[in-house]
C-alpha positions in Angstrom: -53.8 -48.1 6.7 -50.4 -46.7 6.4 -47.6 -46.8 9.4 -47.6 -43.2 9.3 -51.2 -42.3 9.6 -50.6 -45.0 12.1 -48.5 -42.4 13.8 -51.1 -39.8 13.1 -53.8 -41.5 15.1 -51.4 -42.7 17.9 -50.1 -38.9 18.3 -53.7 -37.7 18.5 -54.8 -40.5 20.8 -57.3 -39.5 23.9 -55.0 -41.4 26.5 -51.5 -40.1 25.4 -49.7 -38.4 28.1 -49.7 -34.4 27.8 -47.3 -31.7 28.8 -47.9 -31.3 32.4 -47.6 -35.3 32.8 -44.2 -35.1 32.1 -43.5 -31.2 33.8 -45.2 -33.9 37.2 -43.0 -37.1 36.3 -39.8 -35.7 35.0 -39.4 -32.4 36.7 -39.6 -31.1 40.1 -40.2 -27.6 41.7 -41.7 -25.9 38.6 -43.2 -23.0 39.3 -45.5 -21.4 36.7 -44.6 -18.1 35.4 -47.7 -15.8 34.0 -48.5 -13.3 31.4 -46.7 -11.6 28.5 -46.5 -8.5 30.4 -48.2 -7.0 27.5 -52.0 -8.7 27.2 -53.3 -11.6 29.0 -51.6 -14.7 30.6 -52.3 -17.9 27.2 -53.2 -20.8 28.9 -52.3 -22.7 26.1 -48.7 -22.7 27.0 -47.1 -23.1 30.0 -43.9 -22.2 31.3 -41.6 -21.6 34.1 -38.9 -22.6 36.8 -38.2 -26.0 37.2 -35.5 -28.6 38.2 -34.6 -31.7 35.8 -32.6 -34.2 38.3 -31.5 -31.2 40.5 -30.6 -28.3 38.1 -32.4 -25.4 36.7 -34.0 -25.4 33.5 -36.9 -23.0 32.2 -40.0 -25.6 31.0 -42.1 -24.7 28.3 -45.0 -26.6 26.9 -48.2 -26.4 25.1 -50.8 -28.0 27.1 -53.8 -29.7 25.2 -55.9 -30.4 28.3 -57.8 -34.0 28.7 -61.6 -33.0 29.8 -63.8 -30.9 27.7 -63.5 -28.3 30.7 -60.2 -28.3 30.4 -59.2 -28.2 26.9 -61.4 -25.8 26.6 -59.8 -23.8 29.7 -56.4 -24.1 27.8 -58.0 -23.7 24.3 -56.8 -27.2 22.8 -53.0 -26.5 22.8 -53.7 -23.9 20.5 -51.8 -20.8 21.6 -52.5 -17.1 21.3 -49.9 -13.9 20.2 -49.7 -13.1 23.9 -48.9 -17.2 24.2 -45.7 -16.6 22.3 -44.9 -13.4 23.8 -44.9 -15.1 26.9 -42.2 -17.7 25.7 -40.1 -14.9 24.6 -40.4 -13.3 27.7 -39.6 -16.3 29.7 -36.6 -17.5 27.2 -35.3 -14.1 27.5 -35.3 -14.5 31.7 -33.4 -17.8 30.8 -30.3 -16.2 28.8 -30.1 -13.6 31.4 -29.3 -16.4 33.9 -28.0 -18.8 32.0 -30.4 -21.6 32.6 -31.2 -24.0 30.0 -34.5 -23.7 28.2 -36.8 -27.1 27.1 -39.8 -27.3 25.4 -42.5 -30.0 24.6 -44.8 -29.2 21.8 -48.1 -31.3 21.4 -50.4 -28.5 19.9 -52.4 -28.6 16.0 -50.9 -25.2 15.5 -51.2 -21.4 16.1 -55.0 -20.1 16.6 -56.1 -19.1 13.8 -58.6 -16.4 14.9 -59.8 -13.0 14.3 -58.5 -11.3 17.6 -55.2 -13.8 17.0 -54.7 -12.3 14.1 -55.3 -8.8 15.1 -53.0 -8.7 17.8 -50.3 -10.1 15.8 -50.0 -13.7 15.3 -47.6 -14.2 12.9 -45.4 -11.6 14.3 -45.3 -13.1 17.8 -44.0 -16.6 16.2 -41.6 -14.8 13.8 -40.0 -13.3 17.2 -40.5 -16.3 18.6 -37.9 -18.1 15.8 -35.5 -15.0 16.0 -35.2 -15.0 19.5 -34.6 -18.8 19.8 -32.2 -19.0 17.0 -30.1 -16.7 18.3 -30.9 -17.3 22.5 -27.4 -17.9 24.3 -28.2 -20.5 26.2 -28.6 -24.5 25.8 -32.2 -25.2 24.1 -33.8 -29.0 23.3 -37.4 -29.2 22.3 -39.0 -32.4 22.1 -42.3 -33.5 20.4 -44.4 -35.6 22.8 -47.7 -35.3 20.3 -49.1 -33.6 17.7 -46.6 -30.6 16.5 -48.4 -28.5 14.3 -47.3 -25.9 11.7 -46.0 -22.5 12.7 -47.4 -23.0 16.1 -45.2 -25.9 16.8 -42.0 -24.5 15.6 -42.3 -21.1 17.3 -40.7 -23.0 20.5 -39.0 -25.9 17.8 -36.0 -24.5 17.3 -33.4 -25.8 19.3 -30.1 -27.2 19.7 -31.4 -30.8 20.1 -34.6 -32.1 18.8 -36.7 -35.4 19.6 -39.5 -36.7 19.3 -41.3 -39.4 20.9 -41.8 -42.3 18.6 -45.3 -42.0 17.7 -45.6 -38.4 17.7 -45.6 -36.5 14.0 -44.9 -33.3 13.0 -45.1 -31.2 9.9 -46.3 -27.7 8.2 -50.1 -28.8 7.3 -52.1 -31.7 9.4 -52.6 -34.8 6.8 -56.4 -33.6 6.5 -54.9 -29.9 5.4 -53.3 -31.2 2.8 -55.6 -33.5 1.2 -57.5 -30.6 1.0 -55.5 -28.7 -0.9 -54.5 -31.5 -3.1 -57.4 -33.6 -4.1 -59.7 -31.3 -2.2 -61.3 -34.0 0.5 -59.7 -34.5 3.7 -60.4 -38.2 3.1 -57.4 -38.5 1.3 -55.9 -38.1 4.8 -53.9 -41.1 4.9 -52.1 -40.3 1.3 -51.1 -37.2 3.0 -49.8 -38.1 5.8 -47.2 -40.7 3.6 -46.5 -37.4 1.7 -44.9 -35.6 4.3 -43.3 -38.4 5.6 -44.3 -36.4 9.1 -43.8 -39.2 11.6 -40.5 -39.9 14.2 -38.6 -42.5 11.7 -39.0 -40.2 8.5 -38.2 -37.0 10.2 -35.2 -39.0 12.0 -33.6 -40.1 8.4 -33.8 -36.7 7.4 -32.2 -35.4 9.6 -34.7 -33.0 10.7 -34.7 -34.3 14.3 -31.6 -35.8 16.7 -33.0 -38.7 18.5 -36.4 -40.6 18.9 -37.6 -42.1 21.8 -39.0 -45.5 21.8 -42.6 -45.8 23.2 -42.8 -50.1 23.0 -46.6 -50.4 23.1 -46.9 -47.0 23.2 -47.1 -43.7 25.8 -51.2 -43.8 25.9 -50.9 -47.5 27.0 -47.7 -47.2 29.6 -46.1 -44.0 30.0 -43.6 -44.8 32.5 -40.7 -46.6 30.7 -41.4 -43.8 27.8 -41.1 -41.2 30.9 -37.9 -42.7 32.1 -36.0 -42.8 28.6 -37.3 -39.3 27.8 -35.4 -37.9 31.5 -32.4 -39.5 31.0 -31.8 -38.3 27.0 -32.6 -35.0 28.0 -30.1 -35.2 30.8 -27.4 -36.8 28.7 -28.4 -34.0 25.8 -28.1 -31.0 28.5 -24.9 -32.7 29.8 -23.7 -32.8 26.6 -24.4 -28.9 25.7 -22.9 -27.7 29.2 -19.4 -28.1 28.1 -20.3 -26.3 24.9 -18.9 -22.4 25.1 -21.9 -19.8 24.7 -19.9 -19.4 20.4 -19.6 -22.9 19.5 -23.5 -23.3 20.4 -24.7 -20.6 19.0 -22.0 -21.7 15.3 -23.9 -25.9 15.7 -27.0 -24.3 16.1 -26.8 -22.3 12.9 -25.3 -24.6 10.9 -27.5 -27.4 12.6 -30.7 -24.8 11.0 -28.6 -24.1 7.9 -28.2 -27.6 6.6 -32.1 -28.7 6.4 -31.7 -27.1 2.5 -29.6 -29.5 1.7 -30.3 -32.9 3.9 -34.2 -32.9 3.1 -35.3 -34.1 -0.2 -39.2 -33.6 -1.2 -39.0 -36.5 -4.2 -39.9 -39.7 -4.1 
């Protein structure tokens, strides 16, 4: 078994900590913000006003759920249009007041159903990537699981991007892409060392800014992995705050613009 389907299984584990374990541990006063103002309120994501070691900062995250009840309730992580409109609208409220905006992405991707698609999918998370590239205000997204195709990097883009160590993320799940390629999903593994989708590949690459170490990992003891994640994102945030609105918005677009030529597909 290869160390990145290692990663694979460890991301997907039963045990690992999701999105509102860390909104509990790391944050205080959030309040949950509802609706898209449009359709319905996606309980797939969740977002709203909250305080990272006394200041303001709009939390997003995409919430899997642990009990069949309640991943059912918040329908796996895997969010709606009206999901995304939602982050758009709450992003927006951000800008207006200058608060920073993080996000935690643990979701297989964008539902990929009928009334989804109907009502817009892929336009919401095209939005979605226009308005964050281009949102004045300090963004870091983190990867705490599983991220997920288009449905991940609808709230990926960012000025700062981590990922806990045994997270993964990538445009097709390992078992999509054996599909495709030898046409069994049992060619999984080979897939996965493909895409090179795991923390330490995605870190060489460029494609993310730091990892964070989980040790024997976040499903086993998430409190030491809690504590390093708070205090990079507070060093990250203090870091952006003495950025002016121009030079942001300039490192984020050439951050974005320089993926063409850091990542290589050979080999």
């Amino acid at each position: 078994m290869s160390s990145v389907w290692d990663s694979v299984q460890l991301a997907r584990h039963a045990k690992r900590p999701l999105f509102m374990d860390y909104a509990s541990q790391l944050f205080t006063e959030f309040d949950i913000l509802h609706g898209d103002r449009a359709f319905a309120d996606d309980k797939a994501i969740i977002g709203g006003l909250a305080r990272l070691d006394g200041a303001p900062v709009m939390l997003i995250g995409q919430h899997r759920g642990r009990s069949t009840r309640e991943r059912i309730a918040h329908n796996f992580g895997m969010a709606n249009p009206e999901g995304y409109r939602k982050v758009i609208r709450l992003v927006k409220m951000a800008e207006r007041f200058h608060i920073p905006v993080l996000t935690f992405i643990d979701t297989q991707g964008a539902y990929p159903g009928v009334g989804a698609e109907e009502r817009g999918q892929a336009q919401a998370i095209a939005e979605s990537l226009a308005v964050f590239s281009s949102l004045k205000t300090p963004i870091i997204a983190t990867i705490i699981g599983e991220g997920g195709s288009g449905g991940a990097l609808a709230i990926g883009v960012g000025d700062r991007v981590n990922m806990l160590q045994n997270s993964i993320y990538s445009v097709i799940s390992p078992e999509g892409c054996a599909s495709i390629l030898w046409k069994t999903a049992e060619k999984a593994s080979d897939a996965a060392d493909a895409l090179k989708l795991n923390a330490d590949n995605l870190y060489q690459m460029g494609l993310v800014n730091a990892v964070v170490a989980e040790g024997e990992g976040a499903h086993i003891d998430a409190k030491p992995v809690m504590t390093r994640l708070k205090t990079l994102l507070i060093e990250q945030l203090a870091e952006l705050n003495t950025l002016d609105l121009d030079t942001l918005l300039i490192q984020r677009y050439e951050r974005l613009k320089s993926f063409d030529s850091t990542v290589s597909f050979t080999g």
